[in-house]
Backbone as a chain_set.jsonl record, in Angstrom:
{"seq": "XXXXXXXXXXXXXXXXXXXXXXXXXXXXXXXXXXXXXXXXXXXXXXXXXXXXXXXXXXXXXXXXXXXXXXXXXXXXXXXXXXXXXXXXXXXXXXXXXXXXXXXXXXXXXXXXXXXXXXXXXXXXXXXXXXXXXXXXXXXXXXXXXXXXXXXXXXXXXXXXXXXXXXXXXXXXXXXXXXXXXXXXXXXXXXXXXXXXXXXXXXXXX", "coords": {"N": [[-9.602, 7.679, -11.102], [-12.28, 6.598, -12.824], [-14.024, 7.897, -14.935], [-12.231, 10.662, -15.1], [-9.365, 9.281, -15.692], [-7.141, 11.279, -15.527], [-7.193, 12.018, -12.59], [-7.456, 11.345, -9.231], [-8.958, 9.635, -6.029], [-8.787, 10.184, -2.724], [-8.255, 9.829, 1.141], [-9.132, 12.98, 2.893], [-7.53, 15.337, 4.527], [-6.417, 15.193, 7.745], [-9.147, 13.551, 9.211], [-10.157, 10.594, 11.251], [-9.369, 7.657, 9.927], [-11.455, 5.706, 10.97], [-13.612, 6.493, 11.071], [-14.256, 7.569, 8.913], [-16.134, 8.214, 5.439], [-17.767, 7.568, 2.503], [-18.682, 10.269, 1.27], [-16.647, 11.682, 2.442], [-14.001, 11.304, 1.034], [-12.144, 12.806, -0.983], [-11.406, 14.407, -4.545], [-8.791, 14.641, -6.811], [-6.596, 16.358, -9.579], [-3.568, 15.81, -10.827], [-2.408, 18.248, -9.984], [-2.275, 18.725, -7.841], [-5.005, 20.002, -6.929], [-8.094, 20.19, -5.365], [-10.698, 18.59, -6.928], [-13.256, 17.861, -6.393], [-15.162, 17.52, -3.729], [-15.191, 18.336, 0.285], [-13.21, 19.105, 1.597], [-10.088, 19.392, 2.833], [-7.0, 18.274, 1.117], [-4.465, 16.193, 2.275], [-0.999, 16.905, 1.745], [1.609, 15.794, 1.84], [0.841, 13.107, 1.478], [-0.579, 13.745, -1.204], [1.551, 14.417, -2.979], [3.174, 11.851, -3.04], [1.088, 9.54, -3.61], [0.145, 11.023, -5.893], [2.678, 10.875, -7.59], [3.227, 8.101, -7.868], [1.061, 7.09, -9.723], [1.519, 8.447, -12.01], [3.507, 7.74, -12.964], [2.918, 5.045, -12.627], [1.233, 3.35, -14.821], [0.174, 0.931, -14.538], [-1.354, 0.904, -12.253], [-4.378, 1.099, -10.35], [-5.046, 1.725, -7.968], [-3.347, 2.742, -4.7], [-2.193, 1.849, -1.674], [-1.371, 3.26, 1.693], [-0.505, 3.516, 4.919], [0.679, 4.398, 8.423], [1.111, 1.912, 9.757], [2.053, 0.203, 12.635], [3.312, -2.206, 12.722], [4.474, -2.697, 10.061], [6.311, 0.326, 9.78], [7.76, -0.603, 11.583], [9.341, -2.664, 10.856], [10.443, -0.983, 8.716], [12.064, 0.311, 9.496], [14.168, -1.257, 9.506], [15.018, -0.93, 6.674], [15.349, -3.589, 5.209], [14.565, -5.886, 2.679], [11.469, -8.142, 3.099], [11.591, -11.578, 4.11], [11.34, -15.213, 2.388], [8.94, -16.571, 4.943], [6.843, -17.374, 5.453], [3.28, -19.032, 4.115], [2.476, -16.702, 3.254], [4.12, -14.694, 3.017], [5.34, -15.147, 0.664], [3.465, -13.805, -0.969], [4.969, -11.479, -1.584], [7.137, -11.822, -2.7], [10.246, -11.761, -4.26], [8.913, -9.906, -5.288], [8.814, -7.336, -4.028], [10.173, -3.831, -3.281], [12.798, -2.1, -1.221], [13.122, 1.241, -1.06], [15.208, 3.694, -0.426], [15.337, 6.351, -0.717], [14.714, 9.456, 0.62], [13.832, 8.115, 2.665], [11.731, 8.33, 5.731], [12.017, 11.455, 5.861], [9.482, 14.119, 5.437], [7.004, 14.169, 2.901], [6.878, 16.468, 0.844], [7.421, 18.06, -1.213], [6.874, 17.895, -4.854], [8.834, 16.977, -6.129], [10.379, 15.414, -4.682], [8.278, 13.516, -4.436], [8.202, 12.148, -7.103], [10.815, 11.384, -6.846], [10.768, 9.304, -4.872], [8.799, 7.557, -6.507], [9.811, 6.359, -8.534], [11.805, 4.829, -8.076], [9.719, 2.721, -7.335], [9.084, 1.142, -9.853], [8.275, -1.291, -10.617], [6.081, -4.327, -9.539], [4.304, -4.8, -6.42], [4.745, -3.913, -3.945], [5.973, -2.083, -2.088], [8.896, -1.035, 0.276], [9.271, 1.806, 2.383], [11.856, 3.008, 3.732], [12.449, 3.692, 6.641], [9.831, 4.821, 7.111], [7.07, 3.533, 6.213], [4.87, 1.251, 4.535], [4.142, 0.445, 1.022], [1.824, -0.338, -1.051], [0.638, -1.783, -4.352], [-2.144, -1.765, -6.67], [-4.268, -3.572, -9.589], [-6.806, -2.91, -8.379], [-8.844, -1.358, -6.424], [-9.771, -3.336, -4.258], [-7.277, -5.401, -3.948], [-5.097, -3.853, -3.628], [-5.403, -3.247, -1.238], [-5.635, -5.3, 0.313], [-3.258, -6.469, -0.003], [-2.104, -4.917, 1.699], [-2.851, -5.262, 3.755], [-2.068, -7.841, 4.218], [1.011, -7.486, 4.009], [1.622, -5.91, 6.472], [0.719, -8.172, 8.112], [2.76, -9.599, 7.411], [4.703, -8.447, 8.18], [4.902, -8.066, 10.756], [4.888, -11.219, 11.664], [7.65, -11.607, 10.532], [8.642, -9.967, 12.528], [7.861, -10.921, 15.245], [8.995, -13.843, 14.542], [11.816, -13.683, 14.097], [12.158, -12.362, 17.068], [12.604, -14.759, 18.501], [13.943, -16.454, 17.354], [16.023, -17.395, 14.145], [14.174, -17.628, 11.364], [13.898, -20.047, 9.153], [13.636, -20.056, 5.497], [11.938, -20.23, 2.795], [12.01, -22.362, 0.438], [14.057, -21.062, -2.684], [12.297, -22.0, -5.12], [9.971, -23.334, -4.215], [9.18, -20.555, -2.635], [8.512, -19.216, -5.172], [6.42, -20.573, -6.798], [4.533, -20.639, -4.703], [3.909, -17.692, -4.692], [3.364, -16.936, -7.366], [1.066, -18.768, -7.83], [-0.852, -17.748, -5.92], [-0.766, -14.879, -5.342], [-1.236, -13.593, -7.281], [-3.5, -10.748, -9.643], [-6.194, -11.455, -9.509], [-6.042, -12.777, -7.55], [-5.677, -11.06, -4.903], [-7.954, -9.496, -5.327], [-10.486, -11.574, -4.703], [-9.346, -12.461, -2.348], [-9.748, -10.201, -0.613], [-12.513, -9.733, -0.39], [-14.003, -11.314, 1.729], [-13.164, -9.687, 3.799], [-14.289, -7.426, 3.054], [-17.081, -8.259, 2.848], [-17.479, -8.364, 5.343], [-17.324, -5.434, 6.329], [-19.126, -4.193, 4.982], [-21.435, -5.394, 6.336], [-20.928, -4.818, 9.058], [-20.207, -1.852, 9.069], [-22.414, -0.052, 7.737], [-22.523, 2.79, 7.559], [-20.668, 3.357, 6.032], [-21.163, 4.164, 3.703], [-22.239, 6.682, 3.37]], "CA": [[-11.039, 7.808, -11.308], [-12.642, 5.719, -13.896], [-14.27, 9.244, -15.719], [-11.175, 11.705, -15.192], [-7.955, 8.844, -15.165], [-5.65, 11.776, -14.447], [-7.318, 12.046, -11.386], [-7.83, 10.477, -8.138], [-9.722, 9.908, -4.816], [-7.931, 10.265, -1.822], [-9.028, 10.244, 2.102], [-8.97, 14.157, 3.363], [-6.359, 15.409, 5.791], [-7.424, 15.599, 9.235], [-10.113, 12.679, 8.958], [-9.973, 9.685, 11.163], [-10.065, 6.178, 9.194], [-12.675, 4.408, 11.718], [-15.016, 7.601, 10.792], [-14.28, 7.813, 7.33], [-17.413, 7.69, 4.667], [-17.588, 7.846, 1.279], [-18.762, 11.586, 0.929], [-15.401, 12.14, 2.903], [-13.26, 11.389, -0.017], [-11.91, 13.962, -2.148], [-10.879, 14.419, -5.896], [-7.775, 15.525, -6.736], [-6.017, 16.49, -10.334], [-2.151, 15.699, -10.59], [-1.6, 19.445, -9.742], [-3.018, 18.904, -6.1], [-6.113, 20.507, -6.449], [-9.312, 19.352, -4.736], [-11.761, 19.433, -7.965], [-14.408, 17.295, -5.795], [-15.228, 17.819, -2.354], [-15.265, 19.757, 0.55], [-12.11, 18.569, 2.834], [-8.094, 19.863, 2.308], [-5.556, 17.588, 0.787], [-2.889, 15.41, 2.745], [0.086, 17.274, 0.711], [2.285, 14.759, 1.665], [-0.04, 12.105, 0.995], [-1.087, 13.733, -2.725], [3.286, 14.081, -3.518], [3.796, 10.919, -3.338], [0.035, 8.976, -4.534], [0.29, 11.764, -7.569], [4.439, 10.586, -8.318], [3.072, 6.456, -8.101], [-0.136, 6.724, -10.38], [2.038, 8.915, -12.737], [4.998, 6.686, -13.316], [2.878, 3.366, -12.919], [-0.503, 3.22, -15.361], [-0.723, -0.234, -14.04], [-1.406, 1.069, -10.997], [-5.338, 1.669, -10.36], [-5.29, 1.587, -6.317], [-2.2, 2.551, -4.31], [-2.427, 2.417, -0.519], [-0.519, 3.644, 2.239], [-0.792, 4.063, 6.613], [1.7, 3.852, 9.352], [1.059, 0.663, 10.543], [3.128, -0.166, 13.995], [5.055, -2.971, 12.327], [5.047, -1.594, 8.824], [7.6, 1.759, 10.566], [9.447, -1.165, 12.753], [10.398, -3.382, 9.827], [10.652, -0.236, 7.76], [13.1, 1.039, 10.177], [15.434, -2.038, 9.06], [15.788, -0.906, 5.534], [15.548, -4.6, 4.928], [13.378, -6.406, 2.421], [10.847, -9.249, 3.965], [11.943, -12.84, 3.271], [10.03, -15.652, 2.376], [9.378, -17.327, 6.072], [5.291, -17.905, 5.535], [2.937, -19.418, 2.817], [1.849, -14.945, 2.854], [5.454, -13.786, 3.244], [5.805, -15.358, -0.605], [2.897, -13.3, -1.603], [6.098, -10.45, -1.972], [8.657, -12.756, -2.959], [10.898, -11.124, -5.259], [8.222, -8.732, -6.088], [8.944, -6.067, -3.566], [11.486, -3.496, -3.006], [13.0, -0.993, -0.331], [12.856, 2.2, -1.302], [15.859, 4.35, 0.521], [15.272, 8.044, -1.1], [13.651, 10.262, 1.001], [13.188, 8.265, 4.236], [11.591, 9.172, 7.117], [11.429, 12.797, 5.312], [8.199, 14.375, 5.124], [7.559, 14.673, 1.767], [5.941, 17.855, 0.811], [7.135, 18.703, -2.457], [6.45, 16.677, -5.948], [9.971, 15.999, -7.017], [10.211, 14.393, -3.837], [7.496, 12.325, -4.546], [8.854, 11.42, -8.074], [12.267, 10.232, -6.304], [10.585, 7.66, -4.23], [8.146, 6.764, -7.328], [11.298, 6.189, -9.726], [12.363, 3.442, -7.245], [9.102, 1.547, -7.58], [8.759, 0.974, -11.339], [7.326, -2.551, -11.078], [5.86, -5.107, -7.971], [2.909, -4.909, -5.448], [4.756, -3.285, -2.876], [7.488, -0.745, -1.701], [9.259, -0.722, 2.315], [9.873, 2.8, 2.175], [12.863, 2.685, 4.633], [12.256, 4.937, 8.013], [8.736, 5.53, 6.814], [6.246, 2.501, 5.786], [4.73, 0.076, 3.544], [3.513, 0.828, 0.151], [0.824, -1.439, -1.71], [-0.45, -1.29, -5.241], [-2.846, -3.15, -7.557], [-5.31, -3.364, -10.551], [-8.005, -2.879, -8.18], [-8.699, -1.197, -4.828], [-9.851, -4.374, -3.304], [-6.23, -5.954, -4.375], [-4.453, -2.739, -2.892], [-6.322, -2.87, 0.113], [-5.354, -6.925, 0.813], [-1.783, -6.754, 0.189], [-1.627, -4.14, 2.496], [-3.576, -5.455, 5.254], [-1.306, -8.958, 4.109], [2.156, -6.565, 4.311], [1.885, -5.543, 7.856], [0.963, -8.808, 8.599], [4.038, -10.295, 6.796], [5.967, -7.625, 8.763], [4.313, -8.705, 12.285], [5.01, -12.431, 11.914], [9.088, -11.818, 10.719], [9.448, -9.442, 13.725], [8.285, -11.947, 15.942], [9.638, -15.122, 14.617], [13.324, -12.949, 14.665], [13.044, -12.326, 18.146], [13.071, -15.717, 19.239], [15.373, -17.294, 16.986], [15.54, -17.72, 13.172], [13.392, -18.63, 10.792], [14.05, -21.042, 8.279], [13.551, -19.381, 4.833], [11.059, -21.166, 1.909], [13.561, -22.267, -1.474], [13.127, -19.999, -4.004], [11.392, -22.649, -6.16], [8.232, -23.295, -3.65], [8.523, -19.537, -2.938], [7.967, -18.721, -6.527], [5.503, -21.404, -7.111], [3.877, -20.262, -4.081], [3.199, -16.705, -5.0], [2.687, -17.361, -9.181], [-0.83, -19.067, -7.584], [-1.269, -17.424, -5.132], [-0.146, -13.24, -5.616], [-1.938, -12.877, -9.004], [-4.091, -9.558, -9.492], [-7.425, -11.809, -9.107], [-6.315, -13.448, -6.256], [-6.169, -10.139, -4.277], [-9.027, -9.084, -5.288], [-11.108, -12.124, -4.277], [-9.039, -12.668, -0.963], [-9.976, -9.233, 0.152], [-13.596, -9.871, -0.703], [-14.879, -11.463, 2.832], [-13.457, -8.648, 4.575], [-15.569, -6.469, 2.92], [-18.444, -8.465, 3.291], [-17.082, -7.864, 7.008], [-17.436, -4.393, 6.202], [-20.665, -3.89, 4.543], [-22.214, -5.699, 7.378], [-20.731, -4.109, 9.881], [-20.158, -0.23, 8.78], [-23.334, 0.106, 7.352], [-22.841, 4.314, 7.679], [-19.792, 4.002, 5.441], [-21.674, 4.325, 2.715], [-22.935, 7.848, 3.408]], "C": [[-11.394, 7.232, -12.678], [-12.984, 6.719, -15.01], [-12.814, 9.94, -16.124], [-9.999, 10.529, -14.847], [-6.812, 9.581, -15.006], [-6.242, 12.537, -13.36], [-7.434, 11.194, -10.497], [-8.441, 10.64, -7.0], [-8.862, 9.441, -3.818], [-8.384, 10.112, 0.087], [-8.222, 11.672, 2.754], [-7.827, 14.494, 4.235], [-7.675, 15.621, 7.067], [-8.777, 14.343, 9.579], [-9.725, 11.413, 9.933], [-10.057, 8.445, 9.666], [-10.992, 5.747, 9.699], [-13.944, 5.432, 10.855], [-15.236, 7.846, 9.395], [-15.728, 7.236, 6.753], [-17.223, 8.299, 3.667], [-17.565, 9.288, 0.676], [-17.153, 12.043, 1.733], [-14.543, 12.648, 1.941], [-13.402, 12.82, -0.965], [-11.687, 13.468, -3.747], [-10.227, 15.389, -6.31], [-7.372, 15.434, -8.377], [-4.365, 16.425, -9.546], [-1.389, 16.825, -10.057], [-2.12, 19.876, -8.637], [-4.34, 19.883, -5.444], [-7.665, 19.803, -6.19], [-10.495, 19.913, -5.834], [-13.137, 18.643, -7.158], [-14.207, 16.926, -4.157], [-15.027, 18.656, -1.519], [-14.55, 19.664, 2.071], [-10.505, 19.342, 1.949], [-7.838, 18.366, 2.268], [-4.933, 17.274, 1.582], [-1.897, 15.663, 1.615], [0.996, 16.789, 0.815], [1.671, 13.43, 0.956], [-0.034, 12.338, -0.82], [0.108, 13.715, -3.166], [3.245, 12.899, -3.788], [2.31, 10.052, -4.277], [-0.069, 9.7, -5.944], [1.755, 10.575, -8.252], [3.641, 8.781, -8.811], [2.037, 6.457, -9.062], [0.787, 7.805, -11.648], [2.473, 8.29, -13.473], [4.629, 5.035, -13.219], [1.354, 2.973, -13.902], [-0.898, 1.922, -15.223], [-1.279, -0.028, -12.355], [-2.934, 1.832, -11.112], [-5.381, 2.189, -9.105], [-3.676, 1.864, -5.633], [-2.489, 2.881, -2.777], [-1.314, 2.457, 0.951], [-1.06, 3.993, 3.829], [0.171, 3.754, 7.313], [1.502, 3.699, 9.92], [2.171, 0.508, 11.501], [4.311, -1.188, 12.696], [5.424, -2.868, 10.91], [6.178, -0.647, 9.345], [8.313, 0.934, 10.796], [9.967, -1.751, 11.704], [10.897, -2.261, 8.633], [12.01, 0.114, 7.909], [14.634, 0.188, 9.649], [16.377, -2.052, 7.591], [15.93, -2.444, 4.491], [13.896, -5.391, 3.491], [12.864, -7.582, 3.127], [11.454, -10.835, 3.019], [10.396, -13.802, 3.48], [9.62, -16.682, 3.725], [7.823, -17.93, 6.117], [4.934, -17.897, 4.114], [2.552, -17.23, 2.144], [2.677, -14.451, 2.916], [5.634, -14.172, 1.539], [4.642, -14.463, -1.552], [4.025, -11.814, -1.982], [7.49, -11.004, -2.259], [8.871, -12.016, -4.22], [9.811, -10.126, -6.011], [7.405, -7.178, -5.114], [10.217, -5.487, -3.011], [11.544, -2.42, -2.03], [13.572, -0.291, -0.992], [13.489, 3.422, -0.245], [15.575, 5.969, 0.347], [14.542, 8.802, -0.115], [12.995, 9.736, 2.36], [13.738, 8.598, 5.336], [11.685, 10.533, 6.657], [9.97, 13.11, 4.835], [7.879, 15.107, 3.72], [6.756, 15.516, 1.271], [6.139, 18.541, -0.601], [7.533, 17.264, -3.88], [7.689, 16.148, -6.197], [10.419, 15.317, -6.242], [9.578, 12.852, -3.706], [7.767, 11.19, -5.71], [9.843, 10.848, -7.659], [11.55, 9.087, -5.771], [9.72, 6.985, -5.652], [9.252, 6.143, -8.196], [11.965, 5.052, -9.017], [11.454, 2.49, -7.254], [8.585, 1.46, -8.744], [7.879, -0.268, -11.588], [7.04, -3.446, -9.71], [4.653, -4.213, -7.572], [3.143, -4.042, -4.667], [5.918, -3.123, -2.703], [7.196, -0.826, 0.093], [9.911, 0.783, 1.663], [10.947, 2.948, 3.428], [12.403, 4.215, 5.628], [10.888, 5.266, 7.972], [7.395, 4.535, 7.127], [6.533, 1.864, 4.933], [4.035, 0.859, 2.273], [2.611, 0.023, -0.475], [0.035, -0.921, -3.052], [-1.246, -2.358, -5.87], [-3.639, -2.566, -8.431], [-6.238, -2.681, -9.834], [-8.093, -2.216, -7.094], [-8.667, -2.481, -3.952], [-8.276, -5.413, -3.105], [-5.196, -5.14, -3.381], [-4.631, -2.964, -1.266], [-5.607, -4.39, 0.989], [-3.6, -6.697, 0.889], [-1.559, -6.088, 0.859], [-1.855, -4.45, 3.598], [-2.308, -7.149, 5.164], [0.311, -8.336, 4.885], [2.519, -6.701, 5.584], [1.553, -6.646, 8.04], [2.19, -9.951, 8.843], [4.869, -9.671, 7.744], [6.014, -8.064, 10.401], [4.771, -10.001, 12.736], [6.981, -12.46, 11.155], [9.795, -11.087, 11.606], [9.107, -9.88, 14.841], [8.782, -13.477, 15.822], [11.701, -14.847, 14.58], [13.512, -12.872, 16.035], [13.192, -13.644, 18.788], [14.081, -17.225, 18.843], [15.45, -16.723, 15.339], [15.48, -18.539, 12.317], [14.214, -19.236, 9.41], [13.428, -20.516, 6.664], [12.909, -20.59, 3.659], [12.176, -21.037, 1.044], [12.799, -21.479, -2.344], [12.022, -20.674, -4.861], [9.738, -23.112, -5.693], [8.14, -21.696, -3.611], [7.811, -18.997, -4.108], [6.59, -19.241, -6.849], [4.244, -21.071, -6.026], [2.994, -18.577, -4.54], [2.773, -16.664, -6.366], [0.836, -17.798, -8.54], [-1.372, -18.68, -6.286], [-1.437, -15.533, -4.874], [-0.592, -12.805, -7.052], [-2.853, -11.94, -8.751], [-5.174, -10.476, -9.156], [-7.537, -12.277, -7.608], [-6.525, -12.518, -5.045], [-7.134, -9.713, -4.184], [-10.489, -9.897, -4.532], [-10.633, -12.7, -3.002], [-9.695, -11.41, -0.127], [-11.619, -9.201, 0.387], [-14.424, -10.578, 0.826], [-14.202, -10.541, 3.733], [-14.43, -7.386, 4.256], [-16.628, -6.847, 2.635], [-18.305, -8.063, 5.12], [-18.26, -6.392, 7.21], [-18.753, -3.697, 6.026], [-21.45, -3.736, 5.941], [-22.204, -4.99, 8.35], [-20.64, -2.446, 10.58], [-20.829, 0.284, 7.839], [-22.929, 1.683, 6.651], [-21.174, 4.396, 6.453], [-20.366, 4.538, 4.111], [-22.627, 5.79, 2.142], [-22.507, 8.516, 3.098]], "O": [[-10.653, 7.499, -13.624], [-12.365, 6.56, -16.063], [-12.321, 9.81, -17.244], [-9.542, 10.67, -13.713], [-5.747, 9.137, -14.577], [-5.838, 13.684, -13.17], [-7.541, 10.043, -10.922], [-8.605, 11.823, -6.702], [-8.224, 8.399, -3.97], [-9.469, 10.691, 0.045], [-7.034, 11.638, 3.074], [-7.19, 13.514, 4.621], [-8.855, 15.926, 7.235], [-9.35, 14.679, 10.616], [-8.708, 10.92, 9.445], [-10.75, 8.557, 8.655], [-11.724, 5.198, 8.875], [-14.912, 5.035, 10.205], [-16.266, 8.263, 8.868], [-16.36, 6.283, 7.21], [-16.649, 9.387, 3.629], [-16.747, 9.618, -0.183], [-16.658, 13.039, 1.206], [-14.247, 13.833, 1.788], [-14.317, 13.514, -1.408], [-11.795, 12.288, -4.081], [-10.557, 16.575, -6.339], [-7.777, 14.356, -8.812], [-3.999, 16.746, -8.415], [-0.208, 16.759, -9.716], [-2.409, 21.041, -8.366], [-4.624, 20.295, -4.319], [-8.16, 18.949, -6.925], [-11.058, 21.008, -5.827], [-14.201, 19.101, -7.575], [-13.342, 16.253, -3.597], [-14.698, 19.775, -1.914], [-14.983, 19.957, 3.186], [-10.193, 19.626, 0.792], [-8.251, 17.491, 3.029], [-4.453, 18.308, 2.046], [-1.838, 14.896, 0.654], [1.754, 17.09, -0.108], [2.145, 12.905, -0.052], [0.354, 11.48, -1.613], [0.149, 12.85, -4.041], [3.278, 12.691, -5.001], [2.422, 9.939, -5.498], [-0.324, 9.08, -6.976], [1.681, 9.737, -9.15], [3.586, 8.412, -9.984], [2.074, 5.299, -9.477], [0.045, 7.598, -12.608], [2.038, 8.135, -14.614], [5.36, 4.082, -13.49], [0.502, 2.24, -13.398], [-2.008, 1.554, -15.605], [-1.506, -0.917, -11.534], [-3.014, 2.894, -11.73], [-5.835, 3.333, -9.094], [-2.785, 1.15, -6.093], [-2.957, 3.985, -2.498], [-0.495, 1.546, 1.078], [-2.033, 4.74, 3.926], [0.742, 2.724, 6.953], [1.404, 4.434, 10.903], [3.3, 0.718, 11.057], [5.396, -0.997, 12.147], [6.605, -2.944, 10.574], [7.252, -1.231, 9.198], [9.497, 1.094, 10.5], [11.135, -1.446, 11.463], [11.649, -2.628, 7.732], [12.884, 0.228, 7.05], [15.748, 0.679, 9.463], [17.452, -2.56, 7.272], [16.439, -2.473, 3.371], [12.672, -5.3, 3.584], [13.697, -8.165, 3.821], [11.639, -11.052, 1.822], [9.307, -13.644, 4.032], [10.063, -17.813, 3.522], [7.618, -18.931, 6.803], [5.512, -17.336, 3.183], [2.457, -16.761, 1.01], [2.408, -13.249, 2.905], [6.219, -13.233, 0.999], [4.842, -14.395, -2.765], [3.555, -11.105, -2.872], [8.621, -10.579, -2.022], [8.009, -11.703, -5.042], [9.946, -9.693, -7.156], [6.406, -6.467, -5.228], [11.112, -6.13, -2.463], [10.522, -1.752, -1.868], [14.525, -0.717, -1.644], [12.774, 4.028, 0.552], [15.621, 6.716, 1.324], [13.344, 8.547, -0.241], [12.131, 10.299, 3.032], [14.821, 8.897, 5.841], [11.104, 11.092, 7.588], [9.387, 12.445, 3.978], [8.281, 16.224, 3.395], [5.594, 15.111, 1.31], [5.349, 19.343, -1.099], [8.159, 16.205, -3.828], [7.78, 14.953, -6.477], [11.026, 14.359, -6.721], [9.935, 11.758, -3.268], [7.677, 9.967, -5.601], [9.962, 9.676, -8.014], [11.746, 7.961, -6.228], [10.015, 5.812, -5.881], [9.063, 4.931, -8.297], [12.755, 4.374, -9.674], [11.89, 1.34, -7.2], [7.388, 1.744, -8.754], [7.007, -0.359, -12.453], [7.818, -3.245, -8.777], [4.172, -3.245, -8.162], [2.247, -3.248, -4.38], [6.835, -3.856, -3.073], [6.211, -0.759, 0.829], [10.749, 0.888, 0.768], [10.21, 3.005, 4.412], [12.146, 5.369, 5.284], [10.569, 6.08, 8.839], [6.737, 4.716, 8.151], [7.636, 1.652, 4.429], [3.39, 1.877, 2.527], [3.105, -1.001, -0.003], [-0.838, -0.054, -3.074], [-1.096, -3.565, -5.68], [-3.879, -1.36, -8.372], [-6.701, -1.72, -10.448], [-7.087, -2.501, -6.444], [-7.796, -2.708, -3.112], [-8.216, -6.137, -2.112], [-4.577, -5.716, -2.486], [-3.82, -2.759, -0.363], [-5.174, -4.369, 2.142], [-2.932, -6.812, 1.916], [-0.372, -6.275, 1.122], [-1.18, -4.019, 4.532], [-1.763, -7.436, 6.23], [0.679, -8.651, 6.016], [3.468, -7.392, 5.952], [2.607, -6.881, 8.63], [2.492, -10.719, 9.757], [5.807, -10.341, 8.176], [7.023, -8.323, 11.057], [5.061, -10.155, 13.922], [7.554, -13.525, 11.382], [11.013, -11.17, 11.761], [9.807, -9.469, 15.767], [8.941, -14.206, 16.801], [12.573, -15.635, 14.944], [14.612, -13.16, 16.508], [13.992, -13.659, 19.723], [14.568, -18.219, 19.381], [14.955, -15.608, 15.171], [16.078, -19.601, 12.143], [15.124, -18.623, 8.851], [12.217, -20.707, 6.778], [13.37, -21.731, 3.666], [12.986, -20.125, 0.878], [11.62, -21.28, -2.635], [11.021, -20.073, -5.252], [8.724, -23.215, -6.383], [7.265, -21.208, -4.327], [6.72, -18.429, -4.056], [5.681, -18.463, -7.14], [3.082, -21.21, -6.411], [1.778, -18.42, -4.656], [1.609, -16.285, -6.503], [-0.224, -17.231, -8.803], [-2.262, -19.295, -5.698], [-2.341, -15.113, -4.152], [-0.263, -11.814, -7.703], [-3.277, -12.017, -7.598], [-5.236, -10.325, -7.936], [-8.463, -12.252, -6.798], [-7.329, -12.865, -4.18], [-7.53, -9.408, -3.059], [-11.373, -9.258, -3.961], [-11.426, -13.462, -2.449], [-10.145, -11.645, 0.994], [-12.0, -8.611, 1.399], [-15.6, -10.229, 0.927], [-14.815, -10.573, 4.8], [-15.08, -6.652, 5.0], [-17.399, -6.027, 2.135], [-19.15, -7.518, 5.83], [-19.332, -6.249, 7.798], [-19.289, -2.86, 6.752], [-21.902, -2.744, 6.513], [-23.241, -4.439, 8.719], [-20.822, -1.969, 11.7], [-20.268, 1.022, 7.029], [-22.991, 1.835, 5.431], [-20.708, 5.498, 6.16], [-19.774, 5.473, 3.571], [-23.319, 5.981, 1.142], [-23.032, 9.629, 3.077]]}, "num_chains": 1, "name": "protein.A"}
C-alpha cells in the first residue's frame, strides 16, 4: 500500500475472480489481520504474499493463481527454457522453488521457506503448486503472469510433439535485456487493461 508499505491488498477468500471489484479487496498488516474491509483472509494466500513482500522491498505487486498449465509444468519441477521470443522474457531470471510443494501453506515460517528461495527475478515455479510473478508495479506483475502460463502452455505443447530447438544464450539474453525490463511490463500489460476498463466497467465499484 502506497500509505501503510507494511501493508497490503489482497483479493478475499471465497471471492470469485470474474466477480471481483475493487471494494472486494482487503487490507492486511504482516500479522494477517484484515485492517480494511469486510471479507476473511486467504491464510494461505497472506503466508506466503506476507513472506515475498517481506524478504523482497523490490517487490511492489506479487501475483499468484492455479493456472491449468502453470500446476502441469509446475508438476515437472523443471525450469522453462528459452524456446519463444516470450519464453526469454524468464531467461535466467526465474527459479523453481522445491520447499514446501504442493503443501498447503498455512503457517508463516512456511511461507518464509518458499520466500528465502526467491531472493531475486520476476518469477518463481513453485514445484507441485504454481507460478509466482513479481514486479515494480501491479500492471508488470499482472503481465508476466498472464506471459508465464503462456510460456508454460506453448513448452507443453511444443514437447509433446517433438523437441524444440532452444534460443543461444546470447539472443536469449539480448532478447529479454529489451524486452523483460520493469517498463516494458508495465506498458505491455497496458492494452489489456484498456480491454478491461472497457469491458468490466462494474469493476470499479
Amino acid at each position: 500500500d502506497p500509505e501503510y508499505p507494511d501493508h497490503f491488498w489482497v483479493n478475499p477468500f471465497a471471492r470469485s475472480f470474474r466477480l471481483m471489484r475493487v471494494s472486494d479487496l482487503i487490507l492486511v498488516n504482516h500479522d494477517g489481520d484484515v485492517v480494511y474491509g469486510n471479507h476473511p483472509v486467504n491464510r494461505a494466500a497472506f503466508c506466503i504474499h506476507a513472506a515475498i513482500h517481506q524478504a523482497r522491498p523490490d517487490v511492489i505487486s506479487a501475483a499468484h493463481a492455479h493456472t491449468v498449465y502453470g500446476k502441469a509444468w509446475a508438476s515437472l519441477g523443471r525450469k522453462l527454457d528459452p524456446i519463444t521470443q516470450d519464453s526469454c522474457y524468464f531467461y535466467e531470471d526465474h527459479t523453481v522453488i522445491v520447499e514446501q510443494g504442493g503443501a498447503v501453506v498455512m503457517e508463516p515460517a512456511a511461507g518464509r521457506e518458499i520466500a528465502e528461495k526467491f531472493p531475486t527475478g520476476k518469477a518463481a515455479i513453485h514445484q507441485n503448486h504454481g507460478l509466482f510473478t513479481v514486479g515494480a508495479t501491479v500492471d508488470a506483475a499482472a503481465y508476466w503472469f498472464l506471459s508465464m502460463e503462456r510460456t508454460c502452455m506453448a513448452q507443453i505443447m511444443a514437447e509433446s510433439v517433438g523437441t524444440p530447438k532452444l534460443i543461444p544464450h546470447e539472443m536469449a539474453t539480448y532478447t529479454r535485456e529489451l524486452t523483460a525490463h520493469p517498463v516494458a511490463g508495465w506498458l505491455n500489460f497496458q492494452p489489456l487493461w484498456q480491454e478491461i476498463c472497457r469491458t468490466d466497467p462494474d469493476l470499479f465499484d
